[in-house]
N, C-alpha and C positions, 0 to 999 in steps of 0.2 A: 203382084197387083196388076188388076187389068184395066185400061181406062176403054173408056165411050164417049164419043163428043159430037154434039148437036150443033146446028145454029144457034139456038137458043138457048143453051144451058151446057153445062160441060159436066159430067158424072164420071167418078172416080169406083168404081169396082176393086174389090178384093176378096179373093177367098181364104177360106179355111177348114181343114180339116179338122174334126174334132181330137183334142189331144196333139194337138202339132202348132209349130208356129205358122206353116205356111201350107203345108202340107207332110203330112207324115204320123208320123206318133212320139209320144215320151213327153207326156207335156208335165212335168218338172222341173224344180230348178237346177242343175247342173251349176257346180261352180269349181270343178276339172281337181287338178293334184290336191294331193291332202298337205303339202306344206306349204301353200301360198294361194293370198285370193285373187281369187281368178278373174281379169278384166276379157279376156279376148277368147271365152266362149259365150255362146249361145244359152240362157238362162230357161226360164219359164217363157210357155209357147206361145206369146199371146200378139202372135202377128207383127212380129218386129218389121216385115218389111214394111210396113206402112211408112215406120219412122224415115226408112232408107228414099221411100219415094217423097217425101217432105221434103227432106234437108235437100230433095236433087230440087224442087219448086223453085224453094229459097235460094238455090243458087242462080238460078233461070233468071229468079225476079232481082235480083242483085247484081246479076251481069246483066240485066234492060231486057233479056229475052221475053219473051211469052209465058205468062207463069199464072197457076192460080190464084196467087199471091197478089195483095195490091197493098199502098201506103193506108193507113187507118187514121185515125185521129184518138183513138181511144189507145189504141196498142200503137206499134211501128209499124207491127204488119198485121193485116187480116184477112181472110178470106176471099176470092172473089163473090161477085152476087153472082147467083146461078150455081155453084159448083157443088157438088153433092157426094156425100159417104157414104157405097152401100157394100153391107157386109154380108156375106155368103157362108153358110158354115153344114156343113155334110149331114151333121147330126146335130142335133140338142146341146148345147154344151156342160159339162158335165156341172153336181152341185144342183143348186134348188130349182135348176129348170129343168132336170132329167130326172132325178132322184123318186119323184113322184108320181112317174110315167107308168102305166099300164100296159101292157101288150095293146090293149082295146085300143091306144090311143093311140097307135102309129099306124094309120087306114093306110091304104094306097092308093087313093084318091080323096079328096079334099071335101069337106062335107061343106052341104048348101051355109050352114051355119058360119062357118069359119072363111068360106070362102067372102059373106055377107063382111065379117068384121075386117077382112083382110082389105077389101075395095073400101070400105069406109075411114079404116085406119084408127078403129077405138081399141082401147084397154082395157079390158075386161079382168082384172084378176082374180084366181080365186085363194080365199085364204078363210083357209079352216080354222075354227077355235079351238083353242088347248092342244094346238097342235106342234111339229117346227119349221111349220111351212112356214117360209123366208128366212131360216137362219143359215148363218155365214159356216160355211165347208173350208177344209184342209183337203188338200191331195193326198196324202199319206197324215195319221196321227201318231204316226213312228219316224217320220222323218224329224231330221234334226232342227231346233231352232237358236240352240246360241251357238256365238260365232265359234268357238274350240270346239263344240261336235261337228257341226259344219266341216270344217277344216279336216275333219278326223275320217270323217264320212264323204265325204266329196258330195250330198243330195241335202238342199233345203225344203222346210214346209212351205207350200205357197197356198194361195186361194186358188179355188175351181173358179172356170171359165163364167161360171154363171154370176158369180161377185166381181170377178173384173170388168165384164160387160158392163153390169150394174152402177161401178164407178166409173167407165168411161162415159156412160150414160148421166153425170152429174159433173166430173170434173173435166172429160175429155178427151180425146186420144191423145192431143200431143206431148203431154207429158210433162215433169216440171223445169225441163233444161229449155224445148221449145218454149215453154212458157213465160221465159222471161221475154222473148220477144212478137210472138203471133199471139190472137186471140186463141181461145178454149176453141177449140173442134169438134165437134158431136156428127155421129152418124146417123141417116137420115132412114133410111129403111136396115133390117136383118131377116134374112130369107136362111130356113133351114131345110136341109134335103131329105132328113127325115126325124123321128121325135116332135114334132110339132101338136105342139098342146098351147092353144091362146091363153089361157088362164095360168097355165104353170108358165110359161114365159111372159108372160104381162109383169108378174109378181116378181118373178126373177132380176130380170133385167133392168128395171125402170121400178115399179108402184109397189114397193114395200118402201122407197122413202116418202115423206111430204114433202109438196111441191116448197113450200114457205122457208126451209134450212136455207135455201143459199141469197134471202131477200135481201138482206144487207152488204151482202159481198158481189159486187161489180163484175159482168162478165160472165159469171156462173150460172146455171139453172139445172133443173131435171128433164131433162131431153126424153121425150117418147117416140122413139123412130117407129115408122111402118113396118108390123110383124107380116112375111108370111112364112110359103113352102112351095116348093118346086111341084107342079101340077101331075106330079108321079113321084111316088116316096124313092128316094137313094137308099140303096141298100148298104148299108157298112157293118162290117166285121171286125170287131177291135182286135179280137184274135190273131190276124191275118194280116195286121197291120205293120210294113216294115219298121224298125226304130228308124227312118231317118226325115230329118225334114226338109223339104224342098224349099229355095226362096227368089225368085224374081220380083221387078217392079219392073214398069214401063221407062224405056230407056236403056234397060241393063241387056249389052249383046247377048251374054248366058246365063244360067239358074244356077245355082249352086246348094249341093247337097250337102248338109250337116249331120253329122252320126248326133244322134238322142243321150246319147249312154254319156256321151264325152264332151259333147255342146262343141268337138270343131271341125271342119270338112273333111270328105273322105277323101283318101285317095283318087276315086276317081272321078272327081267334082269337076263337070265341064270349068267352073271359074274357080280360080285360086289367089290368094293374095298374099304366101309369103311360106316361107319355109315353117312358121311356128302352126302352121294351118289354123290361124283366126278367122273366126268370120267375118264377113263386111257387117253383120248385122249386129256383134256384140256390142257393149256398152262403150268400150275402149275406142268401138270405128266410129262410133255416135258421139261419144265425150270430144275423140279430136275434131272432127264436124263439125261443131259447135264452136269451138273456140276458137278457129280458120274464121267464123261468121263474125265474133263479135267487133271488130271494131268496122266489120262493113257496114253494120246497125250500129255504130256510135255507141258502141256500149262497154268501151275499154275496160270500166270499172269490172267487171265480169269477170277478166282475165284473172283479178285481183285474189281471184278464190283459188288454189289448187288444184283441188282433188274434185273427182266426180261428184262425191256428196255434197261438199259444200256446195257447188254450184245450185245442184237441186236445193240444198235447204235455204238459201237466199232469195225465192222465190218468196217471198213471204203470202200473197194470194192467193198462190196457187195452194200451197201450205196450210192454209187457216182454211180455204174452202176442204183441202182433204179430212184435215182434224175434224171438222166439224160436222162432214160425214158420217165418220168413223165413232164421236160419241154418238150422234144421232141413232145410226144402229144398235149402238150399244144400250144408249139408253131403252129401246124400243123393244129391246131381249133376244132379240137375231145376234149377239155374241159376239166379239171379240176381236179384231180384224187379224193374223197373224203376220207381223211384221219383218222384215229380213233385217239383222244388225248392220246398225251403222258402217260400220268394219269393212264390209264388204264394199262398198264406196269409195273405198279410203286411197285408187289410187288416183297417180295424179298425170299416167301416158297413155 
């Protein structure tokens, strides 16, 4: 993650390659040996360092430093005013904002059209009739989804990038562990380096839900950030794509590389954290992070939960807003969301 900071306003950067959490490739879920679930690899690609640059805020703002982070009245914590998400990604992300792409439609230069909607910041989506424009993709439809194939298989089904966006785009990036104590976090522009189609990513990302699902739930909306594209298309070769993923945030001396295959760092990973080669950015470095924080936010009751899932499923609002998502698509005939089993949650270090 890369930051940028003004006088006036403080802007938070991040990239992404397509297919990687940070950079790289294999964007599946890895969930490591086939006899036990795996906390301390690298899962599905979908930017984990952000998380990592969060919880460093929160620490900022908790020890008194300088932090994006301020006291709220609605949450504990909330945002600063001024601070802004913007998300960078190489390609299209795979799913209902690529899937529909033309040759024709990845120029090398930016047409007057797009350029107009990009400066003005509208949504334009396009959605064909009788067609499955806007339905919800799996990464593999051979990948595994109960918890004993899982386990059998070491590879879970997850969503393409272009549905996860679409739910950060409504519940948020930080997810339901931060969410028991910051407000929802929504990113503010997504700029693609090449794949750029305003119509296939309008629909994508944000306007295949209605704005009105999250009216009664506090906190929540449907976030439409600024689409563009880098004013010269990137070129990317999935082919040629190493398996590994790179990941820094601002603050971190060095990067550290994660093999794809295995979800945990290589051998020769400038940063290391321990003989089991986990990553800083698994659920495991995140879960303990979390629970170091809770009685600094007075939230002891927190502790009260064990294991990684419960914590997340004690969020009860961050919870009713995802359900409610999730039938809304359903109802709406874009399909099914596919869920990873409880199970996998289940530990408690």
């Amino acid at each position: 993650m890369l930051g940028r900071e003004s006088v006036e306003e403080k802007e938070q950067v991040w990239g992404r390659r397509s297919g990687s959490g940070e950079s790289g490739s294999g964007e599946k879920e890895r969930v490591g040996e086939k006899e036990q679930v795996e906390r301390e690899v690298v899962g599905e690609g979908e930017c984990c360092g952000r998380g990592r640059y969060l919880y460093r805020e929160l620490k900022h703002f908790l020890d008194g430093q300088p932090s994006i982070f301020i006291k709220s009245q609605s949450f504990i914590i909330s945002l600063r005013e001024g601070v802004k998400f913007h998300l960078y990604m190489n390609a299209a992300p795979k799913g209902d904002a690529s899937r529909f792409l033309s040759p024709d439609d990845d120029t090398e230069l930016i047409s007057e059209r797009d350029l107009l909607l990009i400066t003005e910041g509208h949504h334009y989506p396009d959605m064909a009739i009788d067609s499955s424009n806007g339905c919800l993709t799996t990464l593999s439809n051979t990948a595994a989804a109960t918890f004993q194939e899982i386990r059998q298989q070491g590879v879970a089904k997850v969503m393409t990038g272009s549905d996860k966006l679409m739910r950060w785009n409504c519940i948020g990036i930080q997810g339901a562990l931060l969410g028991h104590i910051i407000e929802p976090l929504y990113i503010s522009t997504l700029v693609l380096g090449s794949g750029f189609h305003h119509g296939q990513l309008s629909r994508a990302i944000a306007a295949r839900v209605d704005k009105a699902i999250f009216v009664n739930i506090a906190n929540f909306y449907l976030n439409f950030p600024k689409m563009g594209r880098t004013s010269r298309r990137v070129p990317v070769e999935p082919s040629k794509q190493p398996k590994l993923s790179l990941n820094w945030s601002l603050g971190d001396k060095s990067y550290e590389v994660v093999e794809s295959d295995s979800g945990r760092i290589t051998d020769s990973s400038p940063f290391k954290s321990g003989a089991t080669k986990a990553s800083r950015i698994c659920k495991a470095a995140f879960f303990s992070r979390f629970r170091g924080m809770c009685n600094k936010v007075n939230r002891p009751d927190l502790l009260e939960h064990e294991t990684y899932m419960d914590l997340k499923l004690q969020n009860r609002n961050y919870n009713s807003a995802k359900r409610m998502l999730l039938r809304h698509l359903d109802i709406k005939g874009y399909g099914q969301w596919s869920k990873l089993p409880n199970e996998m949650g289940s530990f408690s270090k």
